[in-house]
C-alpha positions in Angstrom: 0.0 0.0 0.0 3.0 2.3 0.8 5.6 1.3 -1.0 5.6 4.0 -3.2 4.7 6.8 -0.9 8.0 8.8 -0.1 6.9 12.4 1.6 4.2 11.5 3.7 4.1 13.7 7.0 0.5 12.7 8.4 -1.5 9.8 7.9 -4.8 8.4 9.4 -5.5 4.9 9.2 -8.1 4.7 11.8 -10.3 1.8 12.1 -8.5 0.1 8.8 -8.6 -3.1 10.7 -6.6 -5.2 8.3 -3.0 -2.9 8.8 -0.9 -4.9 9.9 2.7 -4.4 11.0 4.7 -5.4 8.3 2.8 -2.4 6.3 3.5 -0.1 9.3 7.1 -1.1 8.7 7.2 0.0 5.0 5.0 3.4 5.5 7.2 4.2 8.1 10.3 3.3 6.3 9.8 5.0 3.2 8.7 8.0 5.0 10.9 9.0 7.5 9.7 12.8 8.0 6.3 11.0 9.5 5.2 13.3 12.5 1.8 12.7 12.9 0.4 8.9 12.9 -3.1 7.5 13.7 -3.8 3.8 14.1 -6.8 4.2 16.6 -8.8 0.3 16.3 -5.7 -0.7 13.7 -6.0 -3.8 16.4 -3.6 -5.8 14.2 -0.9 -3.5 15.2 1.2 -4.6 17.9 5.0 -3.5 19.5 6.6 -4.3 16.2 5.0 -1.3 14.7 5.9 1.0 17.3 9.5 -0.4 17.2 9.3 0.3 13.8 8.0 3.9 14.4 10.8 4.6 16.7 13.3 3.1 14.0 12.6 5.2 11.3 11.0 8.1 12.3 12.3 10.5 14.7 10.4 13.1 14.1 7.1 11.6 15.1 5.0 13.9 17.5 2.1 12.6 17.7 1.0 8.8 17.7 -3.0 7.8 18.2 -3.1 3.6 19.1 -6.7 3.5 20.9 -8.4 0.2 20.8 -11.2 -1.6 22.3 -9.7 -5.4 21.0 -6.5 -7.5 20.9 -5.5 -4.7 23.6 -2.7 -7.3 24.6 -0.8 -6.5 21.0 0.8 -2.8 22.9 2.7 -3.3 25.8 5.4 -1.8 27.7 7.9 -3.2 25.3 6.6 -0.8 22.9 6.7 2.0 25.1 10.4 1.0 25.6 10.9 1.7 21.9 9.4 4.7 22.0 11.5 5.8 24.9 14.4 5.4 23.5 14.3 7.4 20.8 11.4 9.4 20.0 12.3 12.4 21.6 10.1 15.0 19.6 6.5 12.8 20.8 4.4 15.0 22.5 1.4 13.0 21.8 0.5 9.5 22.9 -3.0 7.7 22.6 -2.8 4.5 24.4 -6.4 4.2 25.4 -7.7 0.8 26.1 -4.0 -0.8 25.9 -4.0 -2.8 29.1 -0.9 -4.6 29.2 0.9 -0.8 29.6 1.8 -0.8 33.3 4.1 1.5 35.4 7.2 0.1 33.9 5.8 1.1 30.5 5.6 4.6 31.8 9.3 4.7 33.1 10.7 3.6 30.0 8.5 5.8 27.9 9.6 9.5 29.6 13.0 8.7 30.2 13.6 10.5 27.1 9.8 11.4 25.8 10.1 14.5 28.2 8.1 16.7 25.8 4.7 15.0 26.6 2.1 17.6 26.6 -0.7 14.9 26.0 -1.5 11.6 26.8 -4.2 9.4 27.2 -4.4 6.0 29.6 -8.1 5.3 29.8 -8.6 1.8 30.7 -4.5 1.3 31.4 -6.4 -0.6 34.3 -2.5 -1.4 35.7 -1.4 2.0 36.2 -1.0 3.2 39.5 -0.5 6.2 41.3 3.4 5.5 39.8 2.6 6.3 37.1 1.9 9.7 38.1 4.6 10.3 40.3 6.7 9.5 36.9 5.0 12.0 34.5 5.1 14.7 37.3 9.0 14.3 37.6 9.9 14.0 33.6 6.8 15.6 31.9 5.9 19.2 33.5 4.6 20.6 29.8 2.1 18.3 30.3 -1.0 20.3 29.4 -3.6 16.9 28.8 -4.2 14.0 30.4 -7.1 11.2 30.5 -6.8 8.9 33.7 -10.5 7.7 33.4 -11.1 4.4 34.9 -8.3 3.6 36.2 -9.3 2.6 39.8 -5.5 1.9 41.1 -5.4 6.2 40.9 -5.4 7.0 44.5 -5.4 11.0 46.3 -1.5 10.1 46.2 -1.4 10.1 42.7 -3.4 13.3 41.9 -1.8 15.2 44.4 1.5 14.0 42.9 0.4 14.8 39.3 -1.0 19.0 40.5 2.9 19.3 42.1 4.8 18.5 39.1 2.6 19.2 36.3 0.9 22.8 36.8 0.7 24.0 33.6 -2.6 21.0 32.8 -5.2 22.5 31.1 -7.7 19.2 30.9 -7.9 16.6 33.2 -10.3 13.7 32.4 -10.6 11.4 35.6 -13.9 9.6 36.0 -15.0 6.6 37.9 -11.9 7.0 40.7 -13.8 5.6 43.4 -10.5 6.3 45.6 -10.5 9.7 45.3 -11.6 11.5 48.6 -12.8 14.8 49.4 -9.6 15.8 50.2 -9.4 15.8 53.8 -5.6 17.1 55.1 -3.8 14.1 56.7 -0.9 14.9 59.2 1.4 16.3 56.1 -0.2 16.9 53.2 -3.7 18.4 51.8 -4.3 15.6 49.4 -6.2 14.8 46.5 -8.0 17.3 43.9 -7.5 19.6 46.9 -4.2 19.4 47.1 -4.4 19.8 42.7 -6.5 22.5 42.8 -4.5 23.9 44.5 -1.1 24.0 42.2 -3.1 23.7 38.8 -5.0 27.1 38.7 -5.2 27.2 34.8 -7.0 24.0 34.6 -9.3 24.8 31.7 -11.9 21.4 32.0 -12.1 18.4 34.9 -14.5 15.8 34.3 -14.6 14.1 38.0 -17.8 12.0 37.0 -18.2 8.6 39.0 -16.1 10.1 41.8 -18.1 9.2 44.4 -16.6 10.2 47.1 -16.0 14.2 46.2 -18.2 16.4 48.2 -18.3 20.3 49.7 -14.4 19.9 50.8 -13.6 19.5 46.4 -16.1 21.8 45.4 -15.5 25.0 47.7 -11.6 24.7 47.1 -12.5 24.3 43.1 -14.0 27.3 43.3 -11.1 29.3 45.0 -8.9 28.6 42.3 -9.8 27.6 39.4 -10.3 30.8 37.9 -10.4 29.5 34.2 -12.8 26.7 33.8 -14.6 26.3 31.1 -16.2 22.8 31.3 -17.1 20.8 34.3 -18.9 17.2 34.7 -20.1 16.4 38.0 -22.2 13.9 36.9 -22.3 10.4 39.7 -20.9 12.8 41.8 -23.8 11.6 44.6 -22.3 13.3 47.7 -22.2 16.7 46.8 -23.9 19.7 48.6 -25.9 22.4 48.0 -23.5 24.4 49.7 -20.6 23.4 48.0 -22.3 23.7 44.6 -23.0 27.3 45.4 -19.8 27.8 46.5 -17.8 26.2 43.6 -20.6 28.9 41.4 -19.3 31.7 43.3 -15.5 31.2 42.7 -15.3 30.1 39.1 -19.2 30.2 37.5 -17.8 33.3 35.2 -15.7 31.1 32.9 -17.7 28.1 32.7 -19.0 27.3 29.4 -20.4 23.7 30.3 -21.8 22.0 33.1 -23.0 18.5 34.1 -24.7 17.1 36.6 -26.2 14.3 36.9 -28.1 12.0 40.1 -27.1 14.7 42.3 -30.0 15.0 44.4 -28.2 16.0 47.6 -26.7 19.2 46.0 -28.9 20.4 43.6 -31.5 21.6 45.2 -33.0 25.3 44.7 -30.3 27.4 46.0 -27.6 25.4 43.9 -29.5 25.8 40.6 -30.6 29.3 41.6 -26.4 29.9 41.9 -26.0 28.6 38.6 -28.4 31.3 37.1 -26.4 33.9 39.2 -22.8 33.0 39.0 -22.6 31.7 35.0 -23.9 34.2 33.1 -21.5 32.7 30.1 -23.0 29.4 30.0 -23.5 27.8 26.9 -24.4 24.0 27.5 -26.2 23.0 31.1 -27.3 19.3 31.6 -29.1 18.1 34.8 -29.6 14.3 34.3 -32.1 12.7 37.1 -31.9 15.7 40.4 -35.5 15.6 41.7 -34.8 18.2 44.6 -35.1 21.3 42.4 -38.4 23.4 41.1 -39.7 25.9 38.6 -37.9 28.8 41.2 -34.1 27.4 40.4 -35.2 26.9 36.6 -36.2 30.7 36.2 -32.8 31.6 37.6 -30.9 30.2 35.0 -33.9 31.3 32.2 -32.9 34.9 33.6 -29.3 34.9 34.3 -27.5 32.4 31.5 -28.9 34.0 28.5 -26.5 33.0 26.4 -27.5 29.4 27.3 -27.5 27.4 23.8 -28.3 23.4 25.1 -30.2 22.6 28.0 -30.4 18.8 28.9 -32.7 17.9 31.7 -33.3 13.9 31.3 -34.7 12.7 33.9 -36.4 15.0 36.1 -39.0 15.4 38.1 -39.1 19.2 38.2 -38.9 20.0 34.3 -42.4 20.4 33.7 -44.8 23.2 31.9 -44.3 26.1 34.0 -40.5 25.3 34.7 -39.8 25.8 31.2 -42.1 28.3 30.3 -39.1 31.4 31.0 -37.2 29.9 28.4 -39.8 31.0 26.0 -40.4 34.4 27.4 -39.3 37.6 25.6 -38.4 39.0 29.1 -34.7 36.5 28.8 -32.5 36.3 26.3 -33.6 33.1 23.8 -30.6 31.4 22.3 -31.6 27.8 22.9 -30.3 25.8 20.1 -31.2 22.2 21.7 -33.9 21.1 24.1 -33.5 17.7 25.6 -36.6 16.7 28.2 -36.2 12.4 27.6 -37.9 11.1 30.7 -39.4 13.9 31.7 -42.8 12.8 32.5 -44.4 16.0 34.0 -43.9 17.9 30.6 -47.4 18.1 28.4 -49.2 19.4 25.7 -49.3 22.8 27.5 -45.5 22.9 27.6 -45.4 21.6 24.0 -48.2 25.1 23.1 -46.6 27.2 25.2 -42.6 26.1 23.3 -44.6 27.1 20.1 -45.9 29.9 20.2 -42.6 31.3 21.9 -40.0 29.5 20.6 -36.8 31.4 20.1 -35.4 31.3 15.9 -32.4 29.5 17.4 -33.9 26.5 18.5 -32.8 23.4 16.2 -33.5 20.0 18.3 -36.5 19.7 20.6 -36.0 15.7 22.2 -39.1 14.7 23.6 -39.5 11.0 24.7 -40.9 10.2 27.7 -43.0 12.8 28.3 -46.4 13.0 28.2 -46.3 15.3 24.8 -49.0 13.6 22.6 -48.7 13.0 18.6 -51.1 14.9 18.1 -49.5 17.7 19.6 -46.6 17.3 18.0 -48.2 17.3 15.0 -50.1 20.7 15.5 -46.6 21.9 16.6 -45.6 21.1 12.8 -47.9 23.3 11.2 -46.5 26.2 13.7 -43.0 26.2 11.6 -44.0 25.9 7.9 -40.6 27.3 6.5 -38.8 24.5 8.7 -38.4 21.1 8.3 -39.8 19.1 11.2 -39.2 15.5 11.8 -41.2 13.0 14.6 -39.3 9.7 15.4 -40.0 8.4 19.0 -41.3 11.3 20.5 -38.6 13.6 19.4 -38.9 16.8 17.3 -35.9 18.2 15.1 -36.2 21.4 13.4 -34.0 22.5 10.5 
């Protein structure tokens, strides 16, 4: 396939299943000046085509190997290759690779000290080592995906905010050993501890941390002064308090927010903070949080009017008069995309009252599971005759 290919500089091969490594071995020979590489479900590929990478081309700089099969093919062998002479890598895709372990790691940044991205989702053997390792050798780091990798420990994070504060994005979901941060007898630990060191974090994604409550949130919110997306979603034992705290400190820069079966902490007041604190937001989901009414809803109808999605699958209080701000003149009416699935209080009043004051914006109205009948919808067709309106399952899409 390569063989007569000389100059190539960036190629995608993602999901081209049958490339194997002997034609790794001639792309990457005959084309030396590669820098950028993707091989993302290329599951045929194993460590010979990352020796072969590290052979022949030196000036790679970013390498993309995700998989969801044969994960056994990449291992720390491979990473061994790449360590030893692919100094100019700065990006590294190993998601779903679980034979990389700590070792891997070591070998990989003795001389790959230019990281500024990397991804280990599902690296299920990586441990809070690992972190301690790309906090000593890689302090451009600027990206990094840890999600679901349930050997990540307080340790580790706090490890990871000491040596690497110039992260921007920090993916870390479903660390059920993360705590709220409570100071032990020498250090402040945890997200804590990293919120403490990495103040230009720009998004944290902390879903399925269990364990994070008012402790995380209120110190969030005292330094991170540049967020822009947050997910909070699993998060079960936050606070109102702390939600309203964490709006107070950083609600200004946030662009996207996520909750979801956070019934302890948002109630009123936190929602009601939301409206107050973010008046930049652009995307809000609340997935399944029964403890908040119509009063927190018409906060954020009056303070986010730049508000473009709103997702609230799931709950109780997103019914007729809940929504109806959205549709008043009075706020500002920017909705693009209006997602109610489950949201079994919402009717045929709601459905009118969307209609009649519907903002020009709006492009995807998602109604299943509510009690919005056909024939509803279908009057609510005849409202928009220059659009183009399509019902499947209860959902409306306007274009």
């Amino acid at each position: 396939m390569f063989s007569h290919l000389t100059k190539l500089e960036i190629v995608n091969l993602d999901h081209v299943v049958s490339t194997s490594d002997n034609e790794i071995r001639v792309l990457t020979s005959n084309n030396p000046n590669l820098e950028w590489l993707s091989l993302r479900e290329c599951v045929q590929v194993s460590d010979s085509s990352l020796l072969s990478i590290a052979h022949s081309c030196s000036a790679i700089s970013t390498l993309l190997l995700s998989r969801s099969s044969l994960n056994f093919k990449i291992t720390d062998v491979g990473l061994l290759a790449l360590g030893e002479k692919s100094y100019s890598l700065s990006e590294l895709d190993i998601h779903g690779c679980t034979s990389i372990t700590d070792v891997g790691i070591e070998w990989l940044t003795q001389t790959c000290t230019h990281l500024t991205k990397i991804n280990l989702k599902y690296c299920t053997k990586i441990t809070n080592a690992s972190l301690r390792i790309l906090s000593e050798r890689c302090p451009h780091l600027t990206h990094l995906d840890i999600n679901n990798l349930k050997l990540i420990s307080d340790v580790g994070i706090r490890l990871l905010g000491e040596g690497c504060p110039h992260l921007k994005s920090l993916s870390c979901q479903k660390l059920y050993l993360l705590s709220d941060g409570k100071k032990n007898e020498i250090y402040v630990q945890g997200l804590v501890s990293f919120s403490q060191n990495c103040t230009q974090l720009e998004e944290l994604d902390v879903s399925g941390c269990t364990k994070i409550a008012s402790n995380v949130l209120r110190t969030m919110g005292e330094n991170f002064n540049n967020l822009v997306s947050l997910n909070l979603s699993g998060c079960v034992n936050i606070t109102s308090k702390g939600v309203c705290a964490l709006m107070e400190g950083c609600g200004a820069t946030l662009k996207s927010l996520t909750f979801s079966d956070s019934s302890r902490g948002l109630t009123d007041k936190a929602v009601t903070s939301i409206g107050r604190f973010c008046y930049e937001l652009l995307s809000l989901a609340i997935h399944f949080c029964h403890e908040w009414t119509y009063r927190g809803l018409k906060a954020v109808a009056k303070g986010c009017k730049s508000l473009e999605k709103l997702d609230l699958s799931g709950c109780e209080g997103a019914d007729d008069i809940a929504l109806q701000p959205f549709w008043s003149p009075k706020y500002g009416r920017n909705l693009k995309c209006l997602v109610l699935v489950d949201c079994g209080e919402f009717t045929d009043t709601g459905l009118s009252w969307l209609a009649m004051g519907t903002p020009d914006e709006l492009v995807v109205v998602s109604l299943k599971g509510t009690h919005v009948t056909s024939s509803a919808l279908k009057s609510v067709t005849d409202s928009f005759p220059q659009s183009n309106l399509k019902i499947t399952s209860g959902s409306i899409n306007k274009t």
